[in-house]
N, C-alpha and C positions, 0 to 999 in steps of 0.2 A: 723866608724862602718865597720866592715869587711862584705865584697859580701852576703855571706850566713847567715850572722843574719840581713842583709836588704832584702832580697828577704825575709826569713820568717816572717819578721815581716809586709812586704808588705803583702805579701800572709793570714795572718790574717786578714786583716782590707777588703781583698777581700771576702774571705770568708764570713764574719761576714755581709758585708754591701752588698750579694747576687749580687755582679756586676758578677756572673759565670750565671747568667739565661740569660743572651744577646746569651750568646755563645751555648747555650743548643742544640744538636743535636745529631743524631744517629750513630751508629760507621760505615754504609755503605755512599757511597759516592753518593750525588745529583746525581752530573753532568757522575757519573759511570766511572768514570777517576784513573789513578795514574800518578802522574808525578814524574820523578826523575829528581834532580836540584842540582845545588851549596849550598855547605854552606855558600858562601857568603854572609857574612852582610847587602850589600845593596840590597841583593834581599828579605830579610824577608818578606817585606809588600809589596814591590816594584812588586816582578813576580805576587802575587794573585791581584794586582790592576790592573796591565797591562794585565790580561789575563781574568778578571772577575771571578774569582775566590772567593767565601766568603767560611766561616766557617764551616764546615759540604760539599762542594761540591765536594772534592776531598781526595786522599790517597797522600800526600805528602813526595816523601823518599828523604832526600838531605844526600851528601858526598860530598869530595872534588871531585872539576870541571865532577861532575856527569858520574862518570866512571865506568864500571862496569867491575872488574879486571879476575870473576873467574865466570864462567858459574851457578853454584852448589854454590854461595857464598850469604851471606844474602840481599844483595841487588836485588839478581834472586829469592829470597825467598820470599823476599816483595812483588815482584812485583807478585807473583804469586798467593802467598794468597789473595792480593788485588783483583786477577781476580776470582778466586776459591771457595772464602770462603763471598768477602768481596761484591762480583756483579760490582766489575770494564768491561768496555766492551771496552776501550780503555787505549792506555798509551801514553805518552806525554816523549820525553827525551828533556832539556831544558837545552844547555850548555849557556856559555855567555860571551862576550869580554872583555879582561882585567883580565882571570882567573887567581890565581894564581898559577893552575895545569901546566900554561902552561908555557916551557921553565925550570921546575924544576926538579933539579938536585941531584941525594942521595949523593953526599958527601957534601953539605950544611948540610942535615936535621941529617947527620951521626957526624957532625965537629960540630954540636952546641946541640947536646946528648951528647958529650964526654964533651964539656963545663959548661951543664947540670949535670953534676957530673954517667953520665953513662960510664959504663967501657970500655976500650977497648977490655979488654978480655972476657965481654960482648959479645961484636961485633964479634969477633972474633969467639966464640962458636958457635954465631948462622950460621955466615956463614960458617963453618967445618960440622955444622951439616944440612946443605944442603937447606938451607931457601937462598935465593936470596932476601937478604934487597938490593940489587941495583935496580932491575927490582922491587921490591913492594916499594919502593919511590920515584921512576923516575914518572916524570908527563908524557905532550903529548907536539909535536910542535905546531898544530893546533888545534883550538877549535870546529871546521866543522867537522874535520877527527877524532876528540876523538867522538862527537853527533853519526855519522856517524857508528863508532865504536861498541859503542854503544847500537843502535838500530838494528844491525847486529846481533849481542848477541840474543837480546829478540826476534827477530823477527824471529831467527835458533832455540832458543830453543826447546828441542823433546817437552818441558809438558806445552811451550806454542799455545792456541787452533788458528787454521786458522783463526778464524773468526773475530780476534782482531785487530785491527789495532795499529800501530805502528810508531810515529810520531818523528820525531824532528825537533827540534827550538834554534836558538842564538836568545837571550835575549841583548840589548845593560843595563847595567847597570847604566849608567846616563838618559835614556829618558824610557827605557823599551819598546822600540820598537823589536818585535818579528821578525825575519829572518824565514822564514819557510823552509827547508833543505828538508826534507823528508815528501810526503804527506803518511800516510799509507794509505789512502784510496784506493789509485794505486794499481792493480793487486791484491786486499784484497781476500781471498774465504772468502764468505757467505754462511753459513750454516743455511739451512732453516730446520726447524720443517717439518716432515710429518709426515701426521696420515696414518697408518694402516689400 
């Protein structure tokens, strides 16, 4: 049975037999968190067990090895509406050892698009027409210094508020044990309410 007519046919019998009322929650987040993380396979269940994290407690945004490439790009969007819109009052960046961001190389991901049946002169257009596919599929060396990176980003953004802190953390991917990098809590401004 191909992928997409077993998912739907799952997703029927889900449906039908209300296993979605376990999950039932509000689109704001418990714990007033967003975390940005790996797409990583083994951290699916893995980072929300190790960190306490259940169902409704957070805004969870994953990309590969949790990078945030463009100040003004959707992943700076996420995280903002999460804080904005959604009552996030902290963020968590959560990179983790064994990424496979790290040490990656764009003539791999360029040499097996062309074997992929993608063109050369494809490739070619886009880089005449001024796009830099080497720098946007180049990974990082270190997985500290990508975290680090990072939370640099969100923590300099202009329309991100003082008051937020700003965290990161290496995840070990076999035991889920957290590295703490960055406390935001360090040097935070706290913005107090006064009444008039």
């Amino acid at each position: 049975m191909p992928l997409l007519n077993s998912v739907l046919a799952h997703n029927e019998r889900f449906v039908f037999n209300k296993e979605y009322e376990r999950f039932e929650t509000t689109k704001y987040p418990d714990k007033k968190v967003v975390i940005l993380t790996c797409m990583d396979t083994r951290l699916l269940e893995l980072l929300p067990h190790a960190m306490n994290v259940k169902n409704g407690d957070a805004k969870i945004i994953k990309n590969a090895g949790a990078v945030i490439t463009h100040p003004f790009g959707s992943i700076m969007r996420s995280i903002l509406v999460a804080i904005y819109e959604l009552g996030a009052g902290e963020v968590m960046v959560v990179g983790h050892h064994g990424c496979g961001m790290t040490g990656l190389q764009p003539t791999s991901i360029l040499n097996k698009s062309l074997e992929r049946g993608i063109q050369k002169e494809t490739i070619d257009m886009l880089e005449f027409s001024g796009v830099d596919l080497r720098g946007f599929l180049t990974g990082f060396d270190h997985v500290e210094k990508n975290v680090e990176n990072s939370v640099s980003m969100i923590k300099n953004h202009p329309l991100l508020p003082k008051d937020v802190a700003v965290h990161g953390l290496v995840i070990c991917p076999e035991s889920g044990k957290l590295d703490l990098l960055i406390n935001g809590y360090e040097n935070q401004t706290i913005i107090h309410d006064e009444k008039v």
